[in-house]
N, C-alpha and C positions, 0 to 999 in steps of 0.2 A: 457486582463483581469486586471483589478483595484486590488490594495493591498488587499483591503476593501472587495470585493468581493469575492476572496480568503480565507479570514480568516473566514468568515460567511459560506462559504460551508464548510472548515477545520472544523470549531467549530462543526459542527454537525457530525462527529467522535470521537463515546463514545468510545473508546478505545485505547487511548492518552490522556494523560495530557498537556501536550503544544501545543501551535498553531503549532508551528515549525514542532512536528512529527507529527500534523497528515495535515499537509502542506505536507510530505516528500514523507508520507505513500501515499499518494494519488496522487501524482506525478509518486512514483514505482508502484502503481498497474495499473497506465494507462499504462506505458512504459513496464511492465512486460505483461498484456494482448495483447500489440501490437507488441509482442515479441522483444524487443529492449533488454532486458535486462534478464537476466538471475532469476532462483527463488533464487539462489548461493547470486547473488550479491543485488538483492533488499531486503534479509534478513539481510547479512551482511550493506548494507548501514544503515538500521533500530537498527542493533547490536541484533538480533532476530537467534535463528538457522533456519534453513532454515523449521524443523518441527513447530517451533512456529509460522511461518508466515503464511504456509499453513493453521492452526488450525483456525489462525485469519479469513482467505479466509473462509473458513469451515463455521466458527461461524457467516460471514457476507451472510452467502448464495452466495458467489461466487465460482463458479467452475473453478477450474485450475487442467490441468492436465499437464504432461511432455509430454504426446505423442499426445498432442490435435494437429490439424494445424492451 
């Protein structure tokens, strides 16, 4: 995938102000739903408690749970 292409999907995350976070956020919720990564550490990589990230999940309509498989 192109820089370009990238940034155009990122840009359409209203909730972030930089390309970069919502580049990052959207990096962790792929790697977080394919369970690669923890909710621990994709909030900490965001600099998020781990309750504000869920909220975000929440407010996106996405469902995350800890005991899903």
């Amino acid at each position: 995938m192109n820089q370009e292409l990238t940034q155009a999907i990122a840009s359409q995350v209203q909730l972030f102000h930089s390309i970069e976070q919502k580049e990052n956020f959207l990096f962790l919720l792929g790697a977080l739903l394919a369970k690669v990564i923890s909710l621990q550490k994709a909030a900490e990589v965001m600099q998020l408690e781990p309750a504000e990230f869920l909220k975000i999940l929440d407010l996106m309509g996405i469902e995350f749970s800890y005991l899903s498989e």
